[in-house]
C-alpha positions as CSV (number, residue, x, y, z in Angstrom):
1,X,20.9,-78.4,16.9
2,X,22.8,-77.8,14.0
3,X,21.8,-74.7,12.2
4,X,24.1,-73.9,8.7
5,X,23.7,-70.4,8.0
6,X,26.2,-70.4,5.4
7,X,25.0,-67.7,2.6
8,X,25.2,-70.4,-0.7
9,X,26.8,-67.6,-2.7
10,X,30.7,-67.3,-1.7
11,X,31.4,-64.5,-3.7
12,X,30.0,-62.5,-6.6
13,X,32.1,-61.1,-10.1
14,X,29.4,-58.4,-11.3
15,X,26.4,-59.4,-11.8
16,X,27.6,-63.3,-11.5
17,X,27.2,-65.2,-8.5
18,X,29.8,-68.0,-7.8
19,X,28.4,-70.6,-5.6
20,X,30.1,-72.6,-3.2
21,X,28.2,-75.6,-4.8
22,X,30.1,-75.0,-8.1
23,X,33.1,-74.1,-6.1
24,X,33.0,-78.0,-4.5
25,X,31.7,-79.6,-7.4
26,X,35.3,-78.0,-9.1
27,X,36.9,-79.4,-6.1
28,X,35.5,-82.4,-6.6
29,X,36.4,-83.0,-10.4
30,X,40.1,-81.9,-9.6
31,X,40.0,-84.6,-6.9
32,X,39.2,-87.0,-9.0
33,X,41.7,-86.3,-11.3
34,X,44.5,-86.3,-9.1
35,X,43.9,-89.5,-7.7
36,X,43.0,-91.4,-10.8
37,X,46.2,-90.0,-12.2
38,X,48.0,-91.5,-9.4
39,X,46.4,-94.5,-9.4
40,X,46.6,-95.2,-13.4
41,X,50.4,-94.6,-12.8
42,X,50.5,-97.4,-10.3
43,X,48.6,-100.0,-12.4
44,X,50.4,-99.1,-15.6
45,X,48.1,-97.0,-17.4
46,X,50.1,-95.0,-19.9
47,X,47.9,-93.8,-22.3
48,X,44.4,-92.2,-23.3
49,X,44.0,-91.3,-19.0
50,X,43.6,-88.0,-19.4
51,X,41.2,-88.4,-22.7
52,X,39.3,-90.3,-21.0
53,X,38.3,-88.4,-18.1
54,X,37.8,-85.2,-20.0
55,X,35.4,-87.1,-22.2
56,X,33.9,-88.7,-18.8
57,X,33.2,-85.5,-17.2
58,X,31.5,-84.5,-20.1
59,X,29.5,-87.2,-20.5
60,X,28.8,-87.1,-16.2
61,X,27.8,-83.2,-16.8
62,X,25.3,-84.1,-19.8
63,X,23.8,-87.2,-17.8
64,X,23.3,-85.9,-14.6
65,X,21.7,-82.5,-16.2
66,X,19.5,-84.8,-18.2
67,X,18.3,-86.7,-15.1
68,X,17.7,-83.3,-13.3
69,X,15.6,-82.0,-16.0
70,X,13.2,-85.0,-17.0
71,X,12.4,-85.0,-13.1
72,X,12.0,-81.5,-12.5
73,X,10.1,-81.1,-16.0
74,X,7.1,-79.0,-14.8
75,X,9.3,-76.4,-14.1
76,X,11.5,-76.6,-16.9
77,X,8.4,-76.9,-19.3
78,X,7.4,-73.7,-17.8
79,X,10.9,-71.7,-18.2
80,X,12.9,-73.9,-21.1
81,X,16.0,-71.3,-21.3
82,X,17.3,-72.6,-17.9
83,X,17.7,-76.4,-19.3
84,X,21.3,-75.3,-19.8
85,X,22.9,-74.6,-17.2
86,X,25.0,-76.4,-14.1
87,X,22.5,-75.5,-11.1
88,X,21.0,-79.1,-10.9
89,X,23.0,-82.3,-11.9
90,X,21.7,-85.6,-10.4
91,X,24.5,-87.6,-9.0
92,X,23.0,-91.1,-10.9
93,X,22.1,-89.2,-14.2
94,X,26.0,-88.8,-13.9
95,X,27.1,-92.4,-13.0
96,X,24.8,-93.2,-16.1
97,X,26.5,-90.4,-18.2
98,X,30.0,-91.2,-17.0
99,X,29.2,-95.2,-18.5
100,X,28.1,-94.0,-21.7
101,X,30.6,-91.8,-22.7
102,X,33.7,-93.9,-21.4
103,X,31.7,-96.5,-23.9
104,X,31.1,-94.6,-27.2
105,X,35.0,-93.4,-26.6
106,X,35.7,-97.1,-26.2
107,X,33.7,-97.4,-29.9
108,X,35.1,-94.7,-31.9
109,X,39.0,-95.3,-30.7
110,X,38.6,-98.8,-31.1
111,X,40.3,-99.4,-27.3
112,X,39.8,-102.8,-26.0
113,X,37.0,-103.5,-23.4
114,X,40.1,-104.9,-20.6
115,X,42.0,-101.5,-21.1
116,X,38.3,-99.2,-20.2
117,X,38.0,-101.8,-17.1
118,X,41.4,-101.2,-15.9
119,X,40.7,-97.2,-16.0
120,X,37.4,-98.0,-14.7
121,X,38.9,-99.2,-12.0
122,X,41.3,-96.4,-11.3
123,X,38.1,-94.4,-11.1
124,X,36.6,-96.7,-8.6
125,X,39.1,-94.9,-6.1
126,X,39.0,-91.6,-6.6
127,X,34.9,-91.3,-7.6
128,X,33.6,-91.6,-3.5
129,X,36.4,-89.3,-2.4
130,X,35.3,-86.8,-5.4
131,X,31.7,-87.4,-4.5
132,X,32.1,-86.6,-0.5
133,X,33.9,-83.2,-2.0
134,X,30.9,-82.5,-4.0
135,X,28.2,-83.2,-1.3
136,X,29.7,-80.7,1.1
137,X,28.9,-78.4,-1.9
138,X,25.2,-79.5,-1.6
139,X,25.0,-79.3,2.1
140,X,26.6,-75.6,2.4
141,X,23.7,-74.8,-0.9
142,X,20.9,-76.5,0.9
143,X,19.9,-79.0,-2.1
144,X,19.5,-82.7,-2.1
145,X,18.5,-82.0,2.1
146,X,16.2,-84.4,3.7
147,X,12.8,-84.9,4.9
148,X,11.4,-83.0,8.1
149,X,13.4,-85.7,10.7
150,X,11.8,-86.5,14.1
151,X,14.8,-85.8,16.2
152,X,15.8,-82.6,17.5
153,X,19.6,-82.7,17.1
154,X,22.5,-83.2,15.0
155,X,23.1,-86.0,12.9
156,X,19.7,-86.7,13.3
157,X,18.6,-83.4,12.4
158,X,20.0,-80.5,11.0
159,X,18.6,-76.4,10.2
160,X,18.8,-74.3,7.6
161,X,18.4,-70.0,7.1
162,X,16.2,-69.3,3.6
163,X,17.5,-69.9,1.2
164,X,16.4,-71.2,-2.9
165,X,17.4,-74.3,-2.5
166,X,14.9,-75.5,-0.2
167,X,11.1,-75.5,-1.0
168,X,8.3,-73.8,1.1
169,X,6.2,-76.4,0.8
170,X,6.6,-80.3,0.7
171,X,3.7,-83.0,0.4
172,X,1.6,-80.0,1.9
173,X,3.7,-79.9,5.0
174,X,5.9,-76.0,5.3
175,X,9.5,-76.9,5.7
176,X,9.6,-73.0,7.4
177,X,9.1,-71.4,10.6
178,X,10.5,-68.1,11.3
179,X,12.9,-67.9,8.7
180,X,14.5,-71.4,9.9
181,X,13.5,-74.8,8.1
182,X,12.0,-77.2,10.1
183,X,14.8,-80.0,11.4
184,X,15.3,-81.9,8.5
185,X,17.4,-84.9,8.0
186,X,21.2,-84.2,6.7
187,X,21.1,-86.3,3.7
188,X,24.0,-84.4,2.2
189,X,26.2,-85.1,5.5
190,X,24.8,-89.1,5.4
191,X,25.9,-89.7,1.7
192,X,29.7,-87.6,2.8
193,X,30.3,-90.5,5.6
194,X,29.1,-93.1,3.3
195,X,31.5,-91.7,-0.1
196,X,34.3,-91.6,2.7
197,X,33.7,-94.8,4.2
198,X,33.3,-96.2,0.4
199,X,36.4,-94.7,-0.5
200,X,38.7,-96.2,2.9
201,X,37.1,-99.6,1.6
202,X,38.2,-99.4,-1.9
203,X,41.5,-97.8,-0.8
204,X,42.0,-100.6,1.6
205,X,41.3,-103.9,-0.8
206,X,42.2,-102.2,-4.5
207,X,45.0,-104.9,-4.9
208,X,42.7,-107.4,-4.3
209,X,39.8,-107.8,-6.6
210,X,40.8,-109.7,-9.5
211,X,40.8,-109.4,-12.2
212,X,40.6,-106.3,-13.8
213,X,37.3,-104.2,-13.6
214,X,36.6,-106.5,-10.6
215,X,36.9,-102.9,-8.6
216,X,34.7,-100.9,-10.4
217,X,32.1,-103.2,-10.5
218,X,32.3,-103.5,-7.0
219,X,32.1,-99.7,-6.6
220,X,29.1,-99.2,-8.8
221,X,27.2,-101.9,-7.2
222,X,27.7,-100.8,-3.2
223,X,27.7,-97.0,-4.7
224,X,24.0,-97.9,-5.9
225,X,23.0,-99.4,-3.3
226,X,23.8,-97.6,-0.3
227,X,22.5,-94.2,-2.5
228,X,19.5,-96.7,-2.6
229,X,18.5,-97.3,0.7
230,X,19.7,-93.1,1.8
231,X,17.2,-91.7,-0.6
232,X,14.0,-93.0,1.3
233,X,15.4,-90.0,3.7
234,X,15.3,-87.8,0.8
235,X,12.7,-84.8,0.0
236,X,11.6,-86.0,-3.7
237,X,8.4,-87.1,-5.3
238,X,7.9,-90.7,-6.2
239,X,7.7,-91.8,-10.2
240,X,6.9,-95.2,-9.9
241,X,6.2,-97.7,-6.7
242,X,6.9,-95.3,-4.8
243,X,10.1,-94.7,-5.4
244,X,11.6,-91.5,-7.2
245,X,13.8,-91.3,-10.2
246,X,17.2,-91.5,-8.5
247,X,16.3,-95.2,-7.1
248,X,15.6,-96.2,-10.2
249,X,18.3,-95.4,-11.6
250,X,20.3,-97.1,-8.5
251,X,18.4,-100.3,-9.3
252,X,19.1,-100.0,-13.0
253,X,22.7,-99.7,-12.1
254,X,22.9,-102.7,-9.3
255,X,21.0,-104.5,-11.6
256,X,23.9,-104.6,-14.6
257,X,26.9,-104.2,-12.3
258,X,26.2,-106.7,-9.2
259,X,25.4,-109.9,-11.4
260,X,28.6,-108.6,-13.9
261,X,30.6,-108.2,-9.9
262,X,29.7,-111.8,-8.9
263,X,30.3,-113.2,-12.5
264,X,33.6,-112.1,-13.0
265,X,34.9,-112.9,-9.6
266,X,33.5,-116.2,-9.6
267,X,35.1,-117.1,-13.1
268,X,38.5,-115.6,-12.4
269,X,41.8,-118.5,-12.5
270,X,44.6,-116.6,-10.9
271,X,47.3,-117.8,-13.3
272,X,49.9,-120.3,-12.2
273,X,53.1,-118.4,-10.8
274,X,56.2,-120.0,-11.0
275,X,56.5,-120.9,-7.5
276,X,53.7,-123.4,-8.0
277,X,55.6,-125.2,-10.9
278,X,56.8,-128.9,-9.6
279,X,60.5,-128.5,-11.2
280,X,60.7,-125.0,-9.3
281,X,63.2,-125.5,-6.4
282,X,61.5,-122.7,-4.0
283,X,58.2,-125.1,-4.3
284,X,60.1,-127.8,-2.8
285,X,61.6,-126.1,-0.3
């Protein structure tokens, strides 16, 4: 069995505790950065890149606070000087807050829609490797774990020491014996393989959806759906049909970007090159 007895606090300044969850999720944005960088270079971006993201993480740290709040309101409610803060941030919240930022930025520098796609999509390759950065954050702090799991050993199950990220108490059922949770599934270690296999995928074939946002729609839509289906693993209290928040929001998204994906690709005319002209000798050849 695999037992993580990491202590979630890496190192402390004072009276401030640095977390290795903030210490990924810093990863994580830097990550991102690099590699969109990289990849805006290779598709010609040459402006607004770096605007952009700044205004996108903002926008990420706003949504996915948001989301984290409205579900855990009872709490909040309860203790209102902690809204603000960075110890909760729902991953979709963030997708959602990512969208609507890169948007109003769109609005008020009057860029055109194509040139936010074509950034969008050198976002699409750097956002699963960023996320599978972050989630190693959540697995060393204990959050986002999974339900008690049937099996008895690693991957299907996994162990944590106490700590305040996990609950005493779920659905009536004590997720503690002796200091140790009960096995639980390693939703945080499931959602690092998908982001990585996610990210090999769209490394692999990011020359080849045409045209441009083609990617990112792509990424949004198997992003959503795959975060989908892991959550039903996932310790969280259902908000409507039995599904909680973060599904919803996972629907919401497949449900704009998939029919957008399929649209888009299935409109697309690759433009005649000149080989395929009739007066161009190397067509004749």
């Amino acid at each position: 069995m695999l037992t993580i007895s990491v202590d979630p606090v890496a190192f402390t300044i004072g009276s401030m505790e640095v977390r290795w969850y903030g210490i990924m999720v810093a990863l994580a944005v830097a990550t991102l950065l690099a590699v969109m960088v990289r990849e805006g270079k290779r598709i010609g971006i040459t402006t607004d890149l770096y605007s952009i993201f700044l205004v996108g993480i903002i926008g990420g740290v706003v949504g996915g606070r948001a989301a984290h709040v409205i579900h855990h309101w009872e709490y909040y409610a309860e203790y209102p000087q902690r809204i603000i803060g960075f110890a909760g941030l729902a991953q979709n919240g963030m997708i959602v807050g990512v969208i609507v930022a890169a948007l109003i930025y769109m609005w008020a520098t009057k860029m055109r829609f194509s040139a936010l796609l074509k950034m969008g999509d050198a976002l699409a390759v750097g956002a699963p490797l960023a996320l599978a950065v972050a989630r190693i954050g959540c697995t060393l702090n204990g959050c986002c774990h999974g339900k008690p799991s049937p099996f008895q050993y690693f991957p299907g199950a996994v162990i944590y020491t106490a700590r305040d990220a996990i609950p005493r108490f779920w659905n009536g059922i004590s997720l503690y014996q002796n200091g140790l949770t009960v096995p639980l599934y390693p939703t945080q270690i499931y959602h690092i393989w998908l982001n990585l296999v996610l990210f090999a995928i769209i490394w692999r074939l990011r020359d080849r959806f045409k045209p441009t946002g083609g990617l990112v729609f792509f990424y949004f839509s198997i992003q959503a759906a795959t975060d989908f289906a892991l959550r039903f693993l996932r310790v969280s209290d259902p908000v409507v049909l039995n599904l909680e928040q973060g599904q919803l929001l996972s629907l919401g998204i497949l449900a704009v970007f998939l029919p957008w994906f399929i649209i888009r690709i299935r409109r697309y005319r690759p433009p005649e090159s000149d080989a395929d002209s009739p007066g161009d000798a190397s067509a004749l050849a």
